[in-house]
N, CA, C and O atoms as a Tripos MOL2 file, in Angstrom:
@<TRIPOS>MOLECULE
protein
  260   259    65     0     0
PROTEIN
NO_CHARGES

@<TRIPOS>ATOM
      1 N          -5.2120    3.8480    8.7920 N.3       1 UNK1
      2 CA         -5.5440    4.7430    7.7240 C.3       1 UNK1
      3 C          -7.0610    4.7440    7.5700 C.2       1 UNK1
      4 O          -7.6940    3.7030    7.7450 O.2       1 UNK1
      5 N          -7.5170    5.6180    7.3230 N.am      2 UNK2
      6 CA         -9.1720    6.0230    7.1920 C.3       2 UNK2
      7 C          -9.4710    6.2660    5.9600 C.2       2 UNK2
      8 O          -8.8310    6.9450    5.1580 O.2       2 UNK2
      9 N         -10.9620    5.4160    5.7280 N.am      3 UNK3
     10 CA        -11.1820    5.1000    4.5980 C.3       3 UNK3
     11 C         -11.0300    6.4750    3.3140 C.2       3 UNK3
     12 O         -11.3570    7.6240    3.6150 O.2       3 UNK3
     13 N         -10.6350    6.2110    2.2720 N.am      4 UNK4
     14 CA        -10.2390    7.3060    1.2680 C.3       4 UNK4
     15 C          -9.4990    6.8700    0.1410 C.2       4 UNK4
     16 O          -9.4580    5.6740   -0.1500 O.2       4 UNK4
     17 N          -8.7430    7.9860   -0.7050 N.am      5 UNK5
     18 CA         -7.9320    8.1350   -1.5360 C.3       5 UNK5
     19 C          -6.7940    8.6990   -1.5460 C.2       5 UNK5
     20 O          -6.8230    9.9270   -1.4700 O.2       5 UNK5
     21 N          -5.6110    8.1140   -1.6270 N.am      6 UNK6
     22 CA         -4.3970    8.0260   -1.5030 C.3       6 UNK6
     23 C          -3.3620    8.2040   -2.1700 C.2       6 UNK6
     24 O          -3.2890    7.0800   -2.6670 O.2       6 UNK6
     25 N          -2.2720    8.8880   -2.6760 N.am      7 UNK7
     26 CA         -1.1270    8.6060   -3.2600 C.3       7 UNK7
     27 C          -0.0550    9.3280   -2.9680 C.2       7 UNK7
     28 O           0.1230   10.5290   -3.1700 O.2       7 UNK7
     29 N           0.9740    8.1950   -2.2650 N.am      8 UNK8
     30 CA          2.1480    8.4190   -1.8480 C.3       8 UNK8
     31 C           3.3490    7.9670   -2.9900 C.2       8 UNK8
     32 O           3.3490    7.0340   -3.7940 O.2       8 UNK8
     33 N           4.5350    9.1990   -2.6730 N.am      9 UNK9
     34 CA          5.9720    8.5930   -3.3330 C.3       9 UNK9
     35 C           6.8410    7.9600   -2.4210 C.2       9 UNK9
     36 O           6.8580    8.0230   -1.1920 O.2       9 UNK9
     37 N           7.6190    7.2880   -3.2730 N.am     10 UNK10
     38 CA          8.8780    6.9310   -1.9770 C.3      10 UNK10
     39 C          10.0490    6.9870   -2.4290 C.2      10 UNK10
     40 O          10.2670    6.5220   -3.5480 O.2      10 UNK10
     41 N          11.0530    7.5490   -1.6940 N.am     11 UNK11
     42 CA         12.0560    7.2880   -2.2100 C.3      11 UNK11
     43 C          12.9560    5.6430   -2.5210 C.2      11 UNK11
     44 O          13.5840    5.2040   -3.4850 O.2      11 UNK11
     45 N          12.5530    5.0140   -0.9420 N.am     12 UNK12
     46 CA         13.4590    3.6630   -1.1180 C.3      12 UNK12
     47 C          12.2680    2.8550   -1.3070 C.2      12 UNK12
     48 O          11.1280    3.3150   -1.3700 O.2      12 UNK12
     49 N          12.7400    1.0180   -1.4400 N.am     13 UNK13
     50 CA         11.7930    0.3830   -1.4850 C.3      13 UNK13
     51 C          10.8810    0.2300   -0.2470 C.2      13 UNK13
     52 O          11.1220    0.4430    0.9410 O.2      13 UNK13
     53 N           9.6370   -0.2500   -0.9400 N.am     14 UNK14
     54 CA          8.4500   -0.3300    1.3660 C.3      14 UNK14
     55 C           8.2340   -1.6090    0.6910 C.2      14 UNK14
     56 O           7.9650   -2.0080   -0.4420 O.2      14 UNK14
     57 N           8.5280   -2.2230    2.1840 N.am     15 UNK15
     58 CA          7.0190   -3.1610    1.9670 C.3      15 UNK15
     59 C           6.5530   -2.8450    3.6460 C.2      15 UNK15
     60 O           6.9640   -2.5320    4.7640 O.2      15 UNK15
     61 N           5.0540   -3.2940    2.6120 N.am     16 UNK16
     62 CA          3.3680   -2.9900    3.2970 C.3      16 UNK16
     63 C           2.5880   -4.0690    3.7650 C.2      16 UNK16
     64 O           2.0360   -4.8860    3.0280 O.2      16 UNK16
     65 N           2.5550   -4.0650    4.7690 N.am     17 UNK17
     66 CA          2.1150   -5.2670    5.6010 C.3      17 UNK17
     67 C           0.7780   -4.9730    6.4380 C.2      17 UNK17
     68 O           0.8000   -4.5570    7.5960 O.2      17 UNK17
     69 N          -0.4440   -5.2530    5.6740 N.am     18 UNK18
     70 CA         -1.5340   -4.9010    6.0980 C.3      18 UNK18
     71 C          -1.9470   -5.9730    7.8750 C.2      18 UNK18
     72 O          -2.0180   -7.1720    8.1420 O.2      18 UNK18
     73 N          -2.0800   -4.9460    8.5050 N.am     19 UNK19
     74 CA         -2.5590   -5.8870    9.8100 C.3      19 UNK19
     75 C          -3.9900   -6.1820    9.6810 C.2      19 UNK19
     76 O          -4.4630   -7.3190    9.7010 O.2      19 UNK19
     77 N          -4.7940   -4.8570    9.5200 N.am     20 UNK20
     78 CA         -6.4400   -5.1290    9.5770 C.3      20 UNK20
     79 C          -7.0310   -4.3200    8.3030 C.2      20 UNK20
     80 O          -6.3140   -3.4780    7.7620 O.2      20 UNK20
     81 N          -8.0960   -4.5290    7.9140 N.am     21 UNK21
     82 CA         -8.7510   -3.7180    6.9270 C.3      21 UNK21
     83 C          -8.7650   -4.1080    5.7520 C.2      21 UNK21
     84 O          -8.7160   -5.3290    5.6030 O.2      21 UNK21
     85 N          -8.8440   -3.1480    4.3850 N.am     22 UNK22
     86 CA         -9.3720   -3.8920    3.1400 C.3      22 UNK22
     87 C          -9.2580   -2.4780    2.2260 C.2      22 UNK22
     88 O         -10.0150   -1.5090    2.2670 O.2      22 UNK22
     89 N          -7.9510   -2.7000    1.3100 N.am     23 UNK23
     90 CA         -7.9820   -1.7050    0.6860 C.3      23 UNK23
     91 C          -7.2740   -2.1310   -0.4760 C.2      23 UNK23
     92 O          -6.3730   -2.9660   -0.4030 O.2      23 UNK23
     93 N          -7.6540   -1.5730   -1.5970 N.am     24 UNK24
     94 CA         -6.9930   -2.0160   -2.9360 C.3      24 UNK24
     95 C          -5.5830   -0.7780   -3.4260 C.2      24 UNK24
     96 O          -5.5470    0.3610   -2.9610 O.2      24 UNK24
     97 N          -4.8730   -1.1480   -4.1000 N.am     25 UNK25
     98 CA         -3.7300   -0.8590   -4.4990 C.3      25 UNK25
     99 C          -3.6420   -0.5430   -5.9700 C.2      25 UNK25
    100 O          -4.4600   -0.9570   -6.7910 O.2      25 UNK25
    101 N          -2.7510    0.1050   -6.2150 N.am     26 UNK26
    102 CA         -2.0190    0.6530   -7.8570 C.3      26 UNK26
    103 C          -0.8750    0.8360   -7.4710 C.2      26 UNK26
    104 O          -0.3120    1.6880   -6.7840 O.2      26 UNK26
    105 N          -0.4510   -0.4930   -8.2410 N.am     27 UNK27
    106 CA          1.3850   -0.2050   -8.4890 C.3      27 UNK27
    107 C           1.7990   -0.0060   -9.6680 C.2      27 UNK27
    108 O           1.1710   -0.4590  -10.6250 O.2      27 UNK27
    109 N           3.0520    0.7870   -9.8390 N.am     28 UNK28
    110 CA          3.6670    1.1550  -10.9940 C.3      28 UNK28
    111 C           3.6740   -0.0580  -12.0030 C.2      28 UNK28
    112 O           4.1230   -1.1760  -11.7480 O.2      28 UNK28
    113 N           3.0650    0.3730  -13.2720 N.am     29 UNK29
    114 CA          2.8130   -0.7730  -14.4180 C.3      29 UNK29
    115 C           2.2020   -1.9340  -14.0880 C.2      29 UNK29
    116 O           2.5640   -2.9400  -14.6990 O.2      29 UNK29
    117 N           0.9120   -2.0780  -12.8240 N.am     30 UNK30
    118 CA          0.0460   -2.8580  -12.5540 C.3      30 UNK30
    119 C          -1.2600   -2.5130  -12.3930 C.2      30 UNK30
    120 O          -1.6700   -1.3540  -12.3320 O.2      30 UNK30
    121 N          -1.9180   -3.4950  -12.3230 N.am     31 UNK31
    122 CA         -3.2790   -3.1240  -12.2840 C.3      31 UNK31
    123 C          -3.9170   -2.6860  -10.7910 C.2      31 UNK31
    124 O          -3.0640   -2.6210   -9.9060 O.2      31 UNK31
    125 N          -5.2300   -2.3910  -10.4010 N.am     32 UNK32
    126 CA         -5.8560   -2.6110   -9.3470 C.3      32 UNK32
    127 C          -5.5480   -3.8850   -8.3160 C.2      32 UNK32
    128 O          -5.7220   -4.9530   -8.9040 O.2      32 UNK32
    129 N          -5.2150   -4.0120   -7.1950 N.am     33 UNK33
    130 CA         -4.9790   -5.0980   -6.8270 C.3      33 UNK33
    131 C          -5.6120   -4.8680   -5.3970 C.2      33 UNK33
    132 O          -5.2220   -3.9090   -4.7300 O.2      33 UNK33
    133 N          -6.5700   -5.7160   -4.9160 N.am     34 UNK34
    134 CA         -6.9730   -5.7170   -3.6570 C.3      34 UNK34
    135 C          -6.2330   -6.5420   -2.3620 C.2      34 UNK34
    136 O          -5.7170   -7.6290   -2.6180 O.2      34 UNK34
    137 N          -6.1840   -5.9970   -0.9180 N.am     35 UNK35
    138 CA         -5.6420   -6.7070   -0.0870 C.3      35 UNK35
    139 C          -6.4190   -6.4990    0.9170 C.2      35 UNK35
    140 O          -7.1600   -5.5210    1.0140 O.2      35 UNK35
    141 N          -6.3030   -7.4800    1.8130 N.am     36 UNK36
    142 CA         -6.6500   -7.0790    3.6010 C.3      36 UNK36
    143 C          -5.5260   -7.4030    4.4740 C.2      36 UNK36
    144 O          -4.3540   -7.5550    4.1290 O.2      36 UNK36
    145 N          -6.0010   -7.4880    5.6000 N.am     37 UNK37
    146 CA         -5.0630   -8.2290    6.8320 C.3      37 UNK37
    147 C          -4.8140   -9.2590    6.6730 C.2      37 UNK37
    148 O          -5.5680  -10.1980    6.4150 O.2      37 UNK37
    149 N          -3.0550   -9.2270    6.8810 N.am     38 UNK38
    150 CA         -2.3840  -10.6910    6.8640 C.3      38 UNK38
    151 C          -1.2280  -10.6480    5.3380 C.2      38 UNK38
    152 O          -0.1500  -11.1610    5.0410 O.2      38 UNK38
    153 N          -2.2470   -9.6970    4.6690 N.am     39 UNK39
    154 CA         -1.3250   -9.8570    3.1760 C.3      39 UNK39
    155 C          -0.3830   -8.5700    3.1450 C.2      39 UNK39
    156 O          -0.5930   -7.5110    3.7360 O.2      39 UNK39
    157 N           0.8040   -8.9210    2.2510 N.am     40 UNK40
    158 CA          1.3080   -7.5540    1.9170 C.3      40 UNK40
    159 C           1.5010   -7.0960    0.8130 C.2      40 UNK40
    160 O           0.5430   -7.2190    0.0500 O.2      40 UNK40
    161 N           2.7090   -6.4230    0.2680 N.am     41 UNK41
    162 CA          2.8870   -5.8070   -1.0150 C.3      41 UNK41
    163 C           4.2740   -4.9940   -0.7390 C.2      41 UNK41
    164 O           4.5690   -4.6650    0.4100 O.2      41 UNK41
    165 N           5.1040   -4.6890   -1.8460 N.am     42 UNK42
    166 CA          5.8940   -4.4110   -2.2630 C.3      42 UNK42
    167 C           6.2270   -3.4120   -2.9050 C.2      42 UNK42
    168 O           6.0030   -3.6490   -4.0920 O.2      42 UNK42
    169 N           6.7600   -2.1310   -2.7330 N.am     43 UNK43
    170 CA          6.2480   -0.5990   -3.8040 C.3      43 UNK43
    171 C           8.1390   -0.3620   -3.8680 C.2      43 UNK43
    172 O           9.0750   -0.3360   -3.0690 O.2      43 UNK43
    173 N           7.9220   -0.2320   -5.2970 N.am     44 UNK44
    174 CA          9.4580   -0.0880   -6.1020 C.3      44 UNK44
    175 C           9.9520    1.1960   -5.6190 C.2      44 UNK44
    176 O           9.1400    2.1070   -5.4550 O.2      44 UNK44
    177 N          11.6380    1.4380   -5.2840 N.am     45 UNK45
    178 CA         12.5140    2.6060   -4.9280 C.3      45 UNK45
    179 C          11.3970    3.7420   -5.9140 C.2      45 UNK45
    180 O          10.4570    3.4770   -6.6640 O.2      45 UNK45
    181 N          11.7770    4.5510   -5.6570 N.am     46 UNK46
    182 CA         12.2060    5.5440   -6.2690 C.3      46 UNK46
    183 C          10.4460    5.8390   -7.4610 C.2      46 UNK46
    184 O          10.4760    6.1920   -8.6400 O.2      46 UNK46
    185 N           9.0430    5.5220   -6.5630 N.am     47 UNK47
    186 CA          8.3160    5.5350   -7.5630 C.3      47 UNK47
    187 C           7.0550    6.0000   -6.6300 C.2      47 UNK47
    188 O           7.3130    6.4230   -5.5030 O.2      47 UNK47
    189 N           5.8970    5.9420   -7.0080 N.am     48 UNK48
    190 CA          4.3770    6.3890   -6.4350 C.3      48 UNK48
    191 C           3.4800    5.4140   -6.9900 C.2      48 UNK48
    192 O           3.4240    4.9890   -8.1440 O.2      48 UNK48
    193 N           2.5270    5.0220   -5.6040 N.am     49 UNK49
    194 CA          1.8070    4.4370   -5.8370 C.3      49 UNK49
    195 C           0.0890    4.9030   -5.1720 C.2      49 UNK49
    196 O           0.1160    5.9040   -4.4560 O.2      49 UNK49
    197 N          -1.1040    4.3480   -5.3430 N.am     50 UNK50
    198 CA         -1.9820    4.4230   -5.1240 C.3      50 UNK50
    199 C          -2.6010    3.8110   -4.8210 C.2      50 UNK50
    200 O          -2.7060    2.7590   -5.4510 O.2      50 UNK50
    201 N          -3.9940    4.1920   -2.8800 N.am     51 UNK51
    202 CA         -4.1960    3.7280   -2.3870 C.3      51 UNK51
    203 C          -5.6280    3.9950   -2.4680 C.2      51 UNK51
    204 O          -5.8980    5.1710   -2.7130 O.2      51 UNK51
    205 N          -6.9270    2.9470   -2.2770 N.am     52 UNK52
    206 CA         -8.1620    2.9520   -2.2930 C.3      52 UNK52
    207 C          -8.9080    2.4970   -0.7370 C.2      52 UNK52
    208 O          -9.5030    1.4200   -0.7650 O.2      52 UNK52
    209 N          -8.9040    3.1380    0.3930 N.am     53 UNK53
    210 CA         -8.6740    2.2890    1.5290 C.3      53 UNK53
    211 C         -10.2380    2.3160    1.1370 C.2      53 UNK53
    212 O         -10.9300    3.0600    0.4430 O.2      53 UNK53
    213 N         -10.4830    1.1040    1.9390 N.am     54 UNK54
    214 CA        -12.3290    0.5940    1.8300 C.3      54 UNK54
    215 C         -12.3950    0.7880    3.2210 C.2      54 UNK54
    216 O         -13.0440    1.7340    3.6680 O.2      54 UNK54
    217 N         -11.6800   -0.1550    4.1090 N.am     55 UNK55
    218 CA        -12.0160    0.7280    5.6550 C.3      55 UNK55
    219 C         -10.8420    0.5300    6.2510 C.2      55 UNK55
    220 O          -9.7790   -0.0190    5.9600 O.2      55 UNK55
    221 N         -11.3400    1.1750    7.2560 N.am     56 UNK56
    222 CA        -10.1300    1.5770    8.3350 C.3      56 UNK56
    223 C          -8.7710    0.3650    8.2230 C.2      56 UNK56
    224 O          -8.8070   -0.8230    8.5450 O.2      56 UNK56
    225 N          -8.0560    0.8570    7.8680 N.am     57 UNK57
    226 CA         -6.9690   -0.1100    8.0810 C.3      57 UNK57
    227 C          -5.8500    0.1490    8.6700 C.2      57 UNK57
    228 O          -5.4020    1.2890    8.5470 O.2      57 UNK57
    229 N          -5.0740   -0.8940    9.5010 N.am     58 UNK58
    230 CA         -3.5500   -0.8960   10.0770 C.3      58 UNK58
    231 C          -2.7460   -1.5000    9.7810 C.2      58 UNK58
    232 O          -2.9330   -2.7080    9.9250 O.2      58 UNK58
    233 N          -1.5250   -1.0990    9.2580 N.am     59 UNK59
    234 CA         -0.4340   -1.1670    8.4300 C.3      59 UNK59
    235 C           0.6040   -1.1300    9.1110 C.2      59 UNK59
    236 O           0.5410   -0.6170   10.2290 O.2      59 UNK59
    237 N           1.5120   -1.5230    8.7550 N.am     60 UNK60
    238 CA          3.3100   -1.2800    8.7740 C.3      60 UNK60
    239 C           3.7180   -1.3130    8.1140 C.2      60 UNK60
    240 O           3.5150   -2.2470    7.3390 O.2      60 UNK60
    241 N           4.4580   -0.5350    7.8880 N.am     61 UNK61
    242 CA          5.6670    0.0840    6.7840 C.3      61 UNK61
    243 C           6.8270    0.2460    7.2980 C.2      61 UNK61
    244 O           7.3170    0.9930    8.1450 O.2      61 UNK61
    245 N           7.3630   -1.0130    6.2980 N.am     62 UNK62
    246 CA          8.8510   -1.1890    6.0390 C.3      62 UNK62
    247 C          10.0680   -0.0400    5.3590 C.2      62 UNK62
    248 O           9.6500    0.3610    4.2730 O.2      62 UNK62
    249 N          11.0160    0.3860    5.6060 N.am     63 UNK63
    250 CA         11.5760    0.7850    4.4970 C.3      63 UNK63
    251 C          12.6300   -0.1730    3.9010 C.2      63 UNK63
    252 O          12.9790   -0.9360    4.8010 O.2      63 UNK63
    253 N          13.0930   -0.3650    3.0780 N.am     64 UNK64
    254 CA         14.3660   -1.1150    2.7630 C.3      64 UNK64
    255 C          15.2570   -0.0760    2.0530 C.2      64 UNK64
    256 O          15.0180    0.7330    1.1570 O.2      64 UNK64
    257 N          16.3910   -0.3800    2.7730 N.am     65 UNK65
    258 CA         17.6140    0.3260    1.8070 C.3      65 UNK65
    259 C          18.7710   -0.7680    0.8410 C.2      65 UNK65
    260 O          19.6540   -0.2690    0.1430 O.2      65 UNK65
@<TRIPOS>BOND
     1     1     2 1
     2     2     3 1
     3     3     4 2
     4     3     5 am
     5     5     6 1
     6     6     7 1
     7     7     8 2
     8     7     9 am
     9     9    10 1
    10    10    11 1
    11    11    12 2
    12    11    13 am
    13    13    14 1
    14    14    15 1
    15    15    16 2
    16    15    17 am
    17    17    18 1
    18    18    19 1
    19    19    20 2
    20    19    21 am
    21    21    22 1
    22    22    23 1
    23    23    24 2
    24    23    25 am
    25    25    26 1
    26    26    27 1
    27    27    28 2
    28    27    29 am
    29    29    30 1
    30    30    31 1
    31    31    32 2
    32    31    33 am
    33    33    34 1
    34    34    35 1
    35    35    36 2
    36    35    37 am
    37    37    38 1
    38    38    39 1
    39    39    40 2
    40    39    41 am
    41    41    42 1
    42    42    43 1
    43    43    44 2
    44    43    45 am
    45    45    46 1
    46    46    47 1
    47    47    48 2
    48    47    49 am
    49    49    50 1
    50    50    51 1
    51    51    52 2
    52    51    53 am
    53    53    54 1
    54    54    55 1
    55    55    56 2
    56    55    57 am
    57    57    58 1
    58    58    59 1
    59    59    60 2
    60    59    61 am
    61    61    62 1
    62    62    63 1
    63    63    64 2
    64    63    65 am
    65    65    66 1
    66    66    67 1
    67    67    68 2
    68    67    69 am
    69    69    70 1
    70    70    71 1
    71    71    72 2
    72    71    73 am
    73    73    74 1
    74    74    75 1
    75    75    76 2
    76    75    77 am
    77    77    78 1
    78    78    79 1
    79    79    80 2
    80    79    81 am
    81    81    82 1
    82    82    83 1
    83    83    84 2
    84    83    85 am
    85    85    86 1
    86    86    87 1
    87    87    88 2
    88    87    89 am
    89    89    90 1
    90    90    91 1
    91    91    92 2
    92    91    93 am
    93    93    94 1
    94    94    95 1
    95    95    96 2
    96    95    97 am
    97    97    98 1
    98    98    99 1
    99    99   100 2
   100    99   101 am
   101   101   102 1
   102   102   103 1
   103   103   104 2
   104   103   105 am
   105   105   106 1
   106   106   107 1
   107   107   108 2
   108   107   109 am
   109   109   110 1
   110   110   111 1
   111   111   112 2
   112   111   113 am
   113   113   114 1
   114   114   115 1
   115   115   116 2
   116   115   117 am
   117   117   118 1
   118   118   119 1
   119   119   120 2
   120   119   121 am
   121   121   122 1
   122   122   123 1
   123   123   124 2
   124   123   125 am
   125   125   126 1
   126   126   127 1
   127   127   128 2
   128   127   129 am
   129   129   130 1
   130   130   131 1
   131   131   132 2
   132   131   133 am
   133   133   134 1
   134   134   135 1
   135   135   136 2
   136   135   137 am
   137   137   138 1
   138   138   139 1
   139   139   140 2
   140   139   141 am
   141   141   142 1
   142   142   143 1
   143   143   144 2
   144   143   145 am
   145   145   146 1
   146   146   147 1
   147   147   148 2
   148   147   149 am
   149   149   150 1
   150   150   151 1
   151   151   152 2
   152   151   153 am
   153   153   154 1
   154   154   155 1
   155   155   156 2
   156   155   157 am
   157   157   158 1
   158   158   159 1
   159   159   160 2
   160   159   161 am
   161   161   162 1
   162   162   163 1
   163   163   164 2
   164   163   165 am
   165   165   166 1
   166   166   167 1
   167   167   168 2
   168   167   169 am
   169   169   170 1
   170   170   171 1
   171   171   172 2
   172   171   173 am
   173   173   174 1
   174   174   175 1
   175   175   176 2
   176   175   177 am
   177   177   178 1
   178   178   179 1
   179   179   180 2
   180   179   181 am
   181   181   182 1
   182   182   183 1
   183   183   184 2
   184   183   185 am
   185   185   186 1
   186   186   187 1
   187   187   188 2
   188   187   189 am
   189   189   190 1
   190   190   191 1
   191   191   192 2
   192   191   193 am
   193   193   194 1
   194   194   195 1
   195   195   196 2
   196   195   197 am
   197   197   198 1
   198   198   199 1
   199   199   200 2
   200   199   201 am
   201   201   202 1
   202   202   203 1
   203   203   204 2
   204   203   205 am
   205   205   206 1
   206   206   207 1
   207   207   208 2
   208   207   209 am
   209   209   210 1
   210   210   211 1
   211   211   212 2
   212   211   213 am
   213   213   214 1
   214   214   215 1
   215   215   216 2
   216   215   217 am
   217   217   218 1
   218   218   219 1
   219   219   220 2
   220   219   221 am
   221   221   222 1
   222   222   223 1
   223   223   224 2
   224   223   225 am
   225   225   226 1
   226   226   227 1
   227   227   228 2
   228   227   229 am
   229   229   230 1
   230   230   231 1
   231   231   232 2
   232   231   233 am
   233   233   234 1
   234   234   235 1
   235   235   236 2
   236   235   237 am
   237   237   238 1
   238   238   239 1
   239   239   240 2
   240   239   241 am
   241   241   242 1
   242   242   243 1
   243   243   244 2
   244   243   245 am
   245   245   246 1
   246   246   247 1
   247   247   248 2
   248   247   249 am
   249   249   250 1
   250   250   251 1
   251   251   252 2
   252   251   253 am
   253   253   254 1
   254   254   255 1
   255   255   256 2
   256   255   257 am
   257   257   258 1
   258   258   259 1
   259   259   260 2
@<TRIPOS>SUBSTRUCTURE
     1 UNK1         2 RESIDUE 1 A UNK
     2 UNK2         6 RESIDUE 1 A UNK
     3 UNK3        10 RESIDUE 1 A UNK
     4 UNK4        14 RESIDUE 1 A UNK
     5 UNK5        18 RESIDUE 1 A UNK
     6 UNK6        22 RESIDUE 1 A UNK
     7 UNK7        26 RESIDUE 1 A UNK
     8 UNK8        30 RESIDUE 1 A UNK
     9 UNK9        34 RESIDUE 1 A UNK
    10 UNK10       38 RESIDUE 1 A UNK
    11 UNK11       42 RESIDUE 1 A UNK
    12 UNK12       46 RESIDUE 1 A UNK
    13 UNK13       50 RESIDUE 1 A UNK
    14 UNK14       54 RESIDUE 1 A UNK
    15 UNK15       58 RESIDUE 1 A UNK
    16 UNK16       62 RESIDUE 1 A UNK
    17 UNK17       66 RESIDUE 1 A UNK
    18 UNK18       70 RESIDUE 1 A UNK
    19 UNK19       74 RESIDUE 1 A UNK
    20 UNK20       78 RESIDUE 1 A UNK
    21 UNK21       82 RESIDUE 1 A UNK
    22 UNK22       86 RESIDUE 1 A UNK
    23 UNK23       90 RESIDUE 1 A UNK
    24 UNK24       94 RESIDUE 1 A UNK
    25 UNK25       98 RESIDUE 1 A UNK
    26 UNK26      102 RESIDUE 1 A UNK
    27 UNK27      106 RESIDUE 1 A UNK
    28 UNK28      110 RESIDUE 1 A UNK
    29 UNK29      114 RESIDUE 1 A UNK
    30 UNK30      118 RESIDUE 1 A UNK
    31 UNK31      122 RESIDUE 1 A UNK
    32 UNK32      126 RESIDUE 1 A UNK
    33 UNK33      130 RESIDUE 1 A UNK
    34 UNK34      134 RESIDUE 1 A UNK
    35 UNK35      138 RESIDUE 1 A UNK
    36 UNK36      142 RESIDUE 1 A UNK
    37 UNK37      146 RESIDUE 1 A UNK
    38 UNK38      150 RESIDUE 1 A UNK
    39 UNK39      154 RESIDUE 1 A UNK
    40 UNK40      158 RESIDUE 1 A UNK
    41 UNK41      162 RESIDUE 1 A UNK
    42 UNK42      166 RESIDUE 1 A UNK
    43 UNK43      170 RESIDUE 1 A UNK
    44 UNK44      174 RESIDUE 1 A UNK
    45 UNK45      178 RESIDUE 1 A UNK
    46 UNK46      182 RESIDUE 1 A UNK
    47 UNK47      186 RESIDUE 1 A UNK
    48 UNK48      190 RESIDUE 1 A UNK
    49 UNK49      194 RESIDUE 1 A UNK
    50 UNK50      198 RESIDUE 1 A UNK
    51 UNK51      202 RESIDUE 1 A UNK
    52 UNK52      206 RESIDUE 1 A UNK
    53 UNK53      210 RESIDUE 1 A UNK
    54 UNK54      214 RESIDUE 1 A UNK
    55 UNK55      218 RESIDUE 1 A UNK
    56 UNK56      222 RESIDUE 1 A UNK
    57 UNK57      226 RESIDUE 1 A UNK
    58 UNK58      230 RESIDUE 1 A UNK
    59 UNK59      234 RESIDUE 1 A UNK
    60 UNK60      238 RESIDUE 1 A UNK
    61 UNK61      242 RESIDUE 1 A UNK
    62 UNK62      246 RESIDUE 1 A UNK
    63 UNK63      250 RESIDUE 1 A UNK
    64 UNK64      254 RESIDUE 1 A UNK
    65 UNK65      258 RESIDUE 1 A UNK
């Protein structure tokens, strides 16, 4: 993902498993939360969240049903 501003919905739950890079997060009824490579995160069924990429980053995305 290239550096920017972001906001995706989802229907099911993701988790987000940052490989490289450095980008902060907004989850539903949370604050700003920063991550890089190595860490992940968790985005609730059925909701939208928001992304602050700082730089280039590579990801995987989970879905869970």
């Amino acid at each position: 993902m290239l550096p920017g501003e972001y906001e995706f919905n989802t229907d099911d739950k993701e988790l987000m498993e940052i490989m490289s890079g450095d980008l902060d997060v907004l989850l539903p009824g949370a604050n700003w939360q920063g991550f890089t490579g190595g860490q992940s995160f968790e985005v609730p069924a059925r909701s939208s969240f928001k992304l602050k990429v700082r730089t280039t980053t590579d990801y995987c995305c989970s879905f869970i049903k």
